[in-house]
N, C-alpha and C positions, 0 to 999 in steps of 0.2 A: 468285752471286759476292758474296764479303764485302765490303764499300765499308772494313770498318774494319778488316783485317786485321793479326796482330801482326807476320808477316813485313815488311807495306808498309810498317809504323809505325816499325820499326827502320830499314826500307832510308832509309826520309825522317829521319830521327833524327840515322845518320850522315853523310849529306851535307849537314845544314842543320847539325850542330854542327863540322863539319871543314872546313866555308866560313866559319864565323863565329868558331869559337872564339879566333884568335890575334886578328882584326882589334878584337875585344873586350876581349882579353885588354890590351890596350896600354889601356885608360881604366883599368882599375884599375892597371897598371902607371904612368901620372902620377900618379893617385891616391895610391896610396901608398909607391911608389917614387922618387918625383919622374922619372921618366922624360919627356920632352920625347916631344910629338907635333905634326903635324901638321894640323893638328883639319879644316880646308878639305880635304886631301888625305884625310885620314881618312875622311870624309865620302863624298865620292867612290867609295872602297874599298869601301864597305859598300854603295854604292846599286849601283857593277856587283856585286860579290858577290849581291847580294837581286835584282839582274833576270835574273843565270843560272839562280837559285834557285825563281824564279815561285810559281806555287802560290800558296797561302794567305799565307804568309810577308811576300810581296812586298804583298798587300794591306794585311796588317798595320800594315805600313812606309808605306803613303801616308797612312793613319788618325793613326796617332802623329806624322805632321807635320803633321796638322790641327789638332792639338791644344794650344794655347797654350801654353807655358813649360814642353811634355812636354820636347822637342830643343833643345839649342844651335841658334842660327839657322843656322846654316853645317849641321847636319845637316837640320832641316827642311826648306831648300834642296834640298838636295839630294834627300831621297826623294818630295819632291814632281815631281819629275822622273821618277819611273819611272812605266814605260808596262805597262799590261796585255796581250802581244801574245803570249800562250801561242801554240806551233804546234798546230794542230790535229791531230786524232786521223784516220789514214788511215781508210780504207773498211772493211778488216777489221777494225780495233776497232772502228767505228758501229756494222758490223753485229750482233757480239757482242755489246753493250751493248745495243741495240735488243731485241735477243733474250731478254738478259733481264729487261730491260724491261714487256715486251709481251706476250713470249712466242713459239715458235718462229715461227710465222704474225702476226708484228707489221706484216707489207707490207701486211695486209688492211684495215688502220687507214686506208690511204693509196692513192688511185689514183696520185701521185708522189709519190716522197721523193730530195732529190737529196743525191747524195753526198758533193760538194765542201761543205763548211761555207761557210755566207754570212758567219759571225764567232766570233771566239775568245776566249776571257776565263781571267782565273786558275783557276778554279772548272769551266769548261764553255766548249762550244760550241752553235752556232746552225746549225739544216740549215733550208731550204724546204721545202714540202712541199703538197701537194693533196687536200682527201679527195674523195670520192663527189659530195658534190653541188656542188664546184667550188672551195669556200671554199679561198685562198691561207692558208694555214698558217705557224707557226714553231716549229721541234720544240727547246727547249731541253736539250742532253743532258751530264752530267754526267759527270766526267772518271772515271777507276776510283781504286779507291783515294782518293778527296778524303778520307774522311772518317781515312782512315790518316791523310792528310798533314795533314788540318786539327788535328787531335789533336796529332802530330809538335810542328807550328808553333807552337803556344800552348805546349805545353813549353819551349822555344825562348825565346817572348814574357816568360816571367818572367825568365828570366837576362836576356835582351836589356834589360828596362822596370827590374831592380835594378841593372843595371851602369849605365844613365842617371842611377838614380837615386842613386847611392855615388857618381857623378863628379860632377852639379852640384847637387845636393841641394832642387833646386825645387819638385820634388815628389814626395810621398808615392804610389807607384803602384799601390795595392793595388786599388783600385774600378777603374780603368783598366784594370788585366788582365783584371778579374771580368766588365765590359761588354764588353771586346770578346770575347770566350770565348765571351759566352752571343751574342750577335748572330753571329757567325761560323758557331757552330754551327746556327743557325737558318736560314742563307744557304743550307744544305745540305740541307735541306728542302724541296722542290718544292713539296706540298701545302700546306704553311705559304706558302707564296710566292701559290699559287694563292689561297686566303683571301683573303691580302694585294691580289692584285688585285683580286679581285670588291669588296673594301672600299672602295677606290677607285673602283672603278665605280660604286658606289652613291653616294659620297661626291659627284662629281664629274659625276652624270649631267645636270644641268641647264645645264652648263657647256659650250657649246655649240662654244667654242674648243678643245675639250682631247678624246680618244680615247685609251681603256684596251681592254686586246685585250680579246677573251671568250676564257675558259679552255673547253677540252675536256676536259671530266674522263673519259672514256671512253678515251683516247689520255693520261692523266699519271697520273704515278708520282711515289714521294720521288725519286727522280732524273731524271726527265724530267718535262717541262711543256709541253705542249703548246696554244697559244695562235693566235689571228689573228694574221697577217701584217700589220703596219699599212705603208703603204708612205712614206716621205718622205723631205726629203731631210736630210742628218747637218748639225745646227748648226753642229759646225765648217765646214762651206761655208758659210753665210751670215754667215761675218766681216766680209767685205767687198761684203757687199750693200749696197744703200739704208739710210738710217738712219733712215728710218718705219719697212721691217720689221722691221731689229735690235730695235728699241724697241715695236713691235705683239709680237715674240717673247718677248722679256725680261718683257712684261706681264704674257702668259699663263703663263708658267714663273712668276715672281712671285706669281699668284693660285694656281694648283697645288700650291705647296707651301707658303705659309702658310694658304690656308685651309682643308684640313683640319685644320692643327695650333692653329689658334685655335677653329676651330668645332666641331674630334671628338678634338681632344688627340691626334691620329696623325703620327709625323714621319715621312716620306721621310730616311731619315740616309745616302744615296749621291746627291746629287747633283751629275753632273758633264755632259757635253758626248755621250759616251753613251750616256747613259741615257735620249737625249731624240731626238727629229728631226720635220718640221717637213713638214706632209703637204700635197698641191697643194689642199687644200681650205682654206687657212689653219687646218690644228687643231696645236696641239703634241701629239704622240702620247707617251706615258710605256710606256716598254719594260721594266724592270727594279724589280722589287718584293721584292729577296732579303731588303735591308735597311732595315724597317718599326720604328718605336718609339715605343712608347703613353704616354700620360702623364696623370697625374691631372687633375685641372681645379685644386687649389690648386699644383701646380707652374704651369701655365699662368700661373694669376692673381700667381704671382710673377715670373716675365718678362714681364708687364706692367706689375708696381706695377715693377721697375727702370727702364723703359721713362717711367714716369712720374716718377723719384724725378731720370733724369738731367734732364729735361724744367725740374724747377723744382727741384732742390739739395736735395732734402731728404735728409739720413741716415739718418736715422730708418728711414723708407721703405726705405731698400736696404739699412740691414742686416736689416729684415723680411723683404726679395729673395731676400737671398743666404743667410740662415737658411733660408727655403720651401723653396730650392734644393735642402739640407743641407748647406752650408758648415757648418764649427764651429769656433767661438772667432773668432766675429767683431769684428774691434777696430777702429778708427779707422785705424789705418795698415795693414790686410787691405783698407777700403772703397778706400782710395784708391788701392791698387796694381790689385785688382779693375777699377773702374771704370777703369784705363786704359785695359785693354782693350775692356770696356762699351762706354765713350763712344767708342771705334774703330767699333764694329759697328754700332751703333743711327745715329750721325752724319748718314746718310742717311735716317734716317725723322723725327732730331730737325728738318731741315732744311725750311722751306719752302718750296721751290723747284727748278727744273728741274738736275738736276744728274747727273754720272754715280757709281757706285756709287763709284768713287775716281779723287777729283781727279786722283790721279800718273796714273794708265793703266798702272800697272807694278807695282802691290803692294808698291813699296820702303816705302814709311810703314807699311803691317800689318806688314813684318817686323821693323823698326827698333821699333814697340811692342810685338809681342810680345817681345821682345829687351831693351828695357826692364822690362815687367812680368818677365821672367824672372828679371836680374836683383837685381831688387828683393824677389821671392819667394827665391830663395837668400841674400840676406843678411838678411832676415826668420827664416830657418831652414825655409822652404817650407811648401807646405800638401798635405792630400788632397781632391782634388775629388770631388765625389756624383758617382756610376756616373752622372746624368742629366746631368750636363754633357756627355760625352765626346764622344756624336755630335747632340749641340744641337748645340754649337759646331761640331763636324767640320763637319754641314751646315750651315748658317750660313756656314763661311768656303770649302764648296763650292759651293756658290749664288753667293755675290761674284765667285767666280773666272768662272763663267761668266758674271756680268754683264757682270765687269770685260775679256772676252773678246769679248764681242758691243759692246762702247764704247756700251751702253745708255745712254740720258740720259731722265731720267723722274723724275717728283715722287715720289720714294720716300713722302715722309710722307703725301702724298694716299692712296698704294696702301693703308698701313699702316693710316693712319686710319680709312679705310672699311669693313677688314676686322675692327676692334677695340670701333667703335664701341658696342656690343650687346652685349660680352660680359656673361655670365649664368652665376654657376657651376653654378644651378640648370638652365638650361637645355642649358647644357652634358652634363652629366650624362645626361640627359637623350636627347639628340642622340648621344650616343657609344655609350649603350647598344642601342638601335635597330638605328645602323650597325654594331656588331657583331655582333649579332643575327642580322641577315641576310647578313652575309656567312659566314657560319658560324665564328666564332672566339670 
């Protein structure tokens, strides 16, 4: 079975360009016809449009509302609202997929395999499963055609990120398309994912709070993955738990995914609610590894000289930052729209004391400044952000959201500082090469 077939690629083509193309066509239509819209209503339009749509696309669309001064806030609003809840694949497509998979005799992989999916996602679904010597299983299986439709959807993504970008001119979209293209396509990669987890494993194995499945490489495929079954229970039930847990949870989520990325330059750029859950053993288990992103150790050490420059005011410093970064044409009036956002994100780690990830409990202040820096970037004439912003930031304001979710109250800058103290670009180096080393990437 072809995953990229050119029949799938067309049949996804016309249904993602015949849902979108009028609802688009009205921003160039204000643009340059002075035609009057609805922008609130608009917005709207387009998020049920992209959750009938699912798939790749709908992903798309929650990423580009992560994105600072990508969306009018009334459109970021809005796609940040959609929910991943593809219906899953009946029993005679598992089976088929499985098969070719595995191969005709794929049952022999498994004393059970059940056939109702335990969960659904844009991309794939989740079966239980048992092998031979008892081990509870999770067989991740991968929709047909994804890689038609992923293809499809990023065709799609340029029209979509140039007509954002004709109508509020904030920013230059070209590295935005490029990053999410190549991470997208990689999500689509099992064996890449597997890596991805054993790197983690490795990364994380002294960490006594935290559980990464073990991969079955004998049972995965580039489109199946077949992993441990971690069992716990979904964060989102623990909203209205105790506020020791929230705050013992928030911790270990907090350690998880900065410190790889301070101590092996690896980000997690998908985190949200889940990709996580929360095991009778007090460990936070990490379920999902599609979307992994490496990064130098002088990018590093530039989101930390920012980290420092907001700390005691120096310029200097953060236009070094946001140069490391690859900002270009850094001026005086780029630092200071920049750092509005900056000083939004870091706020919590410049602070010394018990405090929650955001005062409001409601994200109205992140959108009211992104919204600000927005548009302050369009009457600037806008900028292009480095491909290495796109999913920093994404994750960064997906972390928040599950802070700001769990009503966490924690000494951010204790957590921050602890983990930063030591940096070494040398030893960094160092450190990242090892852990990739053995996990085989």
């Amino acid at each position: 079975m072809k995953d990229d077939s050119l029949p799938g690629r067309l049949k996804r083509y016309t249904n993602v360009t015949s849902a979108l193309g009028a609802l688009m066509a009205r921003l160039f239509g204000e643009r340059y016809f002075g035609f009057s819209i609805d922008a609130p209503q608009h917005a709207e339009d387009l998020k049920e449009t992209l959750g009938h749509l699912k798939g790749p696309l709908m992903k798309i669309a929650q990423i580009l509302a992560t994105v600072p001064d990508m969306l009018p806030p009334e459109y970021a609003t809005a796609f940040l609202e959609l929910q991943s809840n593809a219906p899953p694949m009946g029993w005679p497509f598992v089976k088929r997929r499985m098969q070719t998979e595995l191969g005709k005799d794929w049952r022999k992989h498994f004393l059970e395999f059940e056939p109702k999916a335990a969960a659904a996602a844009s991309l794939g679904q989740v079966h239980r499963a048992i092998d031979f010597s008892g081990v509870h299983l999770a067989c991740k299986l991968q929709y047909p055609e994804m890689g038609a439709a992923v293809e499809a959807d990023l065709n799609e993504l340029k029209f979509i990120l140039k007509s954002f970008e004709v109508y509020n001119g904030a920013l230059d979209t070209e590295n935005l398309q490029i990053e999410i293209r190549d991470r997208l396509r990689e999500e689509l990669d099992y064996l890449l994912e597997a890596k991805h987890m054993k790197l983690f494993s490795e990364i994380l194995k002294d960490f006594s709070f935290a559980a990464v499945p073990d991969v079955f490489d004998k049972s995965t495929t580039k489109r199946l993955l077949t992993m441990t079954w971690l069992e716990g229970e979904k964060l989102l039930d623990l909203v209205d738990a105790p506020q020791k847990l929230r705050n013992k949870v928030s911790t270990a989520l907090f350690k998880v995914w900065y410190y790889p990325l301070y101590k092996y330059g690896v980000l997690h750029g998908d985190p949200h609610l889940g990709n996580y859950s929360w095991s009778p053993e007090d460990k936070l288990n990490l379920l999902d590894f599609g979307c992994v992103r490496f990064f130098k150790p002088s990018l590093v050490e530039g989101i930390l000289d920012l980290y420092k420059s907001l700390q005691t005011n120096e310029e200097e410093l953060a236009v070094h930052a946001y140069k490391t970064w690859g900002f270009a044409k850094v001026d005086k009036e780029l630092i200071k729209v920049l750092n509005l956002w900056a000083r939004f994100l870091y706020e919590p780690f410049l602070e010394d004391r018990v405090r929650p990830i955001d005062e409001t409990y409601s994200g109205v202040r992140g959108r009211a400044v992104a919204g600000a820096v927005f548009e302050a970037l369009r009457r600037k004439g806008g900028v292009k952000p480095p491909r290495e912003f796109v999913f920093m930031d994404r994750a960064a304001v997906g972390l928040g959201s599950v802070f700001l979710r769990l009503r966490a109250q924690l000494n951010w800058h204790e957590l921050f500082e602890e983990l930063i103290q030591d940096f070494s670009k040398d030893t960094f180096k160092k450190r990242q090469k090892e852990a990739l080393l053995k996990s085989g990437l």
